[in-house]
N, C-alpha and C positions, 0 to 999 in steps of 0.2 A: 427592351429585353435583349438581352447579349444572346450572339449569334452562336448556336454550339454546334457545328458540325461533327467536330472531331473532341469528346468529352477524355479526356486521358486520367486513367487512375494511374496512381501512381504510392507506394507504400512510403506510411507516413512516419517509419522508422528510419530511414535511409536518407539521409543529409546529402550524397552524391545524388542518388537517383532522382529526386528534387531539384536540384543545381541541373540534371541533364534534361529535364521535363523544359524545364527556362526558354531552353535554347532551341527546343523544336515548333516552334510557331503552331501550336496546339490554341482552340478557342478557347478550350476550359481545362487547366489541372484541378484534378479534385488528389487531394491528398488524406489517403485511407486509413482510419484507424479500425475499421470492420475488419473483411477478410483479407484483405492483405496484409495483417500484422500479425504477425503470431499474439497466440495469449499471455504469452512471458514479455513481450515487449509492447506492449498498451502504450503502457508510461512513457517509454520511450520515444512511442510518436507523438503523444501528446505534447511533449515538451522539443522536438525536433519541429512539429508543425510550428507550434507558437514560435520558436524563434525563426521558421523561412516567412510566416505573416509578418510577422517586423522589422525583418533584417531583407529579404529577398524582395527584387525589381525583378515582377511578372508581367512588366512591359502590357501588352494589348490582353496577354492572355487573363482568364477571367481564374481567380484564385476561388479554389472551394472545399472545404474540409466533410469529410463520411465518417458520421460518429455511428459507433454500436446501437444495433435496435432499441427503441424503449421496451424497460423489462429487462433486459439484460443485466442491468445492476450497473453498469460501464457507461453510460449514455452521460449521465449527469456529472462525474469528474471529466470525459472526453470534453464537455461544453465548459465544463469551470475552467478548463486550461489552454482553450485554445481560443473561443469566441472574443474575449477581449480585446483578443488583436484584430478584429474585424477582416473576418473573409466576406468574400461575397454574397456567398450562400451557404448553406447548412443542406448536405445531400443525406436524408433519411433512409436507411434500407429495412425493409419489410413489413413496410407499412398497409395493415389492415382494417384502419380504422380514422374515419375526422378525428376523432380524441387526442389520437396519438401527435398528429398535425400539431390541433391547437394547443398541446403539450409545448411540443417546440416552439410552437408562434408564444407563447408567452414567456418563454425562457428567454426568447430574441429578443422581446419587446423591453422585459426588464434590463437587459442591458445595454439597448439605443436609450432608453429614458437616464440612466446610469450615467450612460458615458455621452449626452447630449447627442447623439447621433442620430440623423433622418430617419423620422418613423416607416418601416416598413422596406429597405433600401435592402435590406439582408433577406434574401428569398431562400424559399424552399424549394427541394426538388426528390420527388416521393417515386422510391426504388417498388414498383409492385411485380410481387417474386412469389404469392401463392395463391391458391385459389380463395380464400376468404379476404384477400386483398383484392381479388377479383368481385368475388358480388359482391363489396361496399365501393367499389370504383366511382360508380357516381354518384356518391356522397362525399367521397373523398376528394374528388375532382373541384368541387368547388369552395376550397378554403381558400380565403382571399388573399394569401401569404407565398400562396401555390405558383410555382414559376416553370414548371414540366415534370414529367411522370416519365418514368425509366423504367424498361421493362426488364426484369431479371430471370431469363431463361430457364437458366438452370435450376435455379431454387424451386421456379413453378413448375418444371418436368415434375422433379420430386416430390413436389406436392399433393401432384393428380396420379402418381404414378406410372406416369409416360416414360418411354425411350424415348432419350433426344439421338434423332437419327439426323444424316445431312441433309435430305431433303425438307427436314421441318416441318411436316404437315402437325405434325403433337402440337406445334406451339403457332399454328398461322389462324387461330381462332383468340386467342390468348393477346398475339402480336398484334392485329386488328383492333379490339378491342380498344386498347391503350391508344392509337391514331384517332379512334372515334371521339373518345371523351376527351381525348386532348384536342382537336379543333373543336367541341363544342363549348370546355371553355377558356375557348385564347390562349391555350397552353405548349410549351413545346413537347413534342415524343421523342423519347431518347432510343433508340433501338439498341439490338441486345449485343453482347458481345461478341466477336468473333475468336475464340481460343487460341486457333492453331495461327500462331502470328507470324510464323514462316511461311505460309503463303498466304501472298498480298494478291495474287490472283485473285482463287475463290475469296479472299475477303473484299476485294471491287466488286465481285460478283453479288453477293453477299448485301453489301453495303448500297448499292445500283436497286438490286432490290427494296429493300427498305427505303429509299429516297420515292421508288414506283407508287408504295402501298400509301406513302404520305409521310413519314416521319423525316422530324427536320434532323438531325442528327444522330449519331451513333458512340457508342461508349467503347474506346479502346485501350489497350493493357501495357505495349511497347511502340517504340518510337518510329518502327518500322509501318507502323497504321496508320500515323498524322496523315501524308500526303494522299495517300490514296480515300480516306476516307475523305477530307476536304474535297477533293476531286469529285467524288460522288455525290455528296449533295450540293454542289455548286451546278448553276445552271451552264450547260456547256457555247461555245460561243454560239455555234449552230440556232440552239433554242432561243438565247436571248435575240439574235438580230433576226428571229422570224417571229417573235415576242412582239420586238419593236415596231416593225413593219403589220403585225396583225392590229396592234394598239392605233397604229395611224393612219392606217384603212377605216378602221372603226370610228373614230373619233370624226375623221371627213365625214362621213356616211352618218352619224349621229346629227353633225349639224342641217344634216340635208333633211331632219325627222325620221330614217330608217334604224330598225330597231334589229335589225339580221343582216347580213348581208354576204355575198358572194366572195370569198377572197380565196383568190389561188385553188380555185373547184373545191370548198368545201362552200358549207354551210355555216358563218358563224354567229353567233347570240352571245347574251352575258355571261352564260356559265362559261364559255370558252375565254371571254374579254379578262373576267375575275381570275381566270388560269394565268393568262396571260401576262396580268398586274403583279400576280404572286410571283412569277419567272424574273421580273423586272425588281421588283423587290427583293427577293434572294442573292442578283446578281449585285446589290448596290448593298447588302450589308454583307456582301463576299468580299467584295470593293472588284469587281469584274467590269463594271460602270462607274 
């Protein structure tokens, strides 16, 4: 599963602003034919994406195409014109339902079987932005096609009728929620936008949080977000080499048959060990290790 810390949209009308997404060492460009394209210019991303999936070296970065909801009427020429060129993944927005899923998962499937391509290799990643996408969340959580759950803020304020204010309590039930069903099944959580892209402050702060509640990554708008959000969900050097050293405390003290043990005046056990393996894990598909 590709590392997404830092998920960059980017409007899938604009030939430049694609050529600049390239060059920011971002883990995943999704290129948007949803909201970031006006409705007089559809076509024109559609046919702008398909020629950077053929033409453009996305180097390390993970290539990913945002077609219009199912139901929209737009969803199925978006996919006749750009899938062929095999992106990575197919990012769904407002999705409230398994159906809609296995809608896409079989639109995927006919054109790996089509074009001989690895069954399954083209993942989904399911934008949940309202409240009916909230109670089927864990039905929707386990389509086998399913590669992370994106939470979209704004749309779900709107939804329930919430003010999104800054301190976000409207949406820290909502927020949670999406971390939950995504570690229970194997999934990544994409956390929500941060707007105001002039300040990379409060979006560290922002984004520091969402690494806290558990989410592996976060979805950002311009170029000024890459570094600082990568910063945030990468394990800092501090964590990982007290990672390290709790792991090899532990592993001594294992062979000895001790199942807890004393390290540096705490108390630790497996749930601390499993924190500790994840910290070491993060740093090594950061490349930190």
């Amino acid at each position: 599963m590709k590392l997404r810390r830092a998920l960059l949209y980017t409007p899938g009308d604009s030939r430049p602003k694609i050529e600049k997404a390239l060059s920011l060492g971002a883990d995943t460009i999704c290129m948007d034919m949803e909201d970031g394209t006006a409705y007089n210019r559809k076509e024109k991303a559609r046919k702008t994406i398909a020629i950077a999936l053929k033409d453009f070296d996305f180097g390390n970065s993970e290539k990913l195409i945002r077609i219009n909801g199912v139901g929209t009427g737009l969803e199925e020429d978006d996919l006749a014109e750009t899938l062929g060129n095999h992106p990575d993944g197919v990012v769904l927005p407002k999705v409230e339902s398994f159906e809609q899923l296995q809608w896409l998962s079989e639109k995927i499937e006919e054109m790996e079987l089509a074009e001989g391509w690895e069954l399954n290799r083209i993942r989904i990643l399911a934008v949940i932005e309202s409240a009916k996408g909230f109670i089927n969340l864990k039905e929707i959580a386990t389509h086998p096609r399913l590669d992370a759950l994106i939470f979209g803020a704004e749309d779900y304020a709107a939804s329930i009728g919430a003010t999104r204010t800054r301190g976000g309590q409207e949406i820290l039930y909502a927020r949670s929620k999406i971390v939950m069903h995504a570690a229970a099944n194997n999934l990544q959580a994409i956390d929500v936008v941060f707007v105001n892209f002039k300040d990379t402050v409060s979006l560290k702060i922002d984004a520091l949080l969402g690494a806290q509640m558990g989410f592996t990554g976060k979805q950002i708008i311009h170029p000024n977000q890459v570094a600082p959000t990568q910063e945030a969900f990468s394990p800092s050097d501090a964590e990982i080499d007290y990672a390290q050293r709790l792991l090899s405390a532990f592993e001594s003290a294992e062979e000895e048959g001790a199942g807890a043990i004393d390290f540096e005046g705490k108390m630790i056990d497996m749930p601390l060990v499993k924190s500790a393996r994840l910290v070491i894990e993060r740093a090594k598909l950061s490349g930190k290790i």
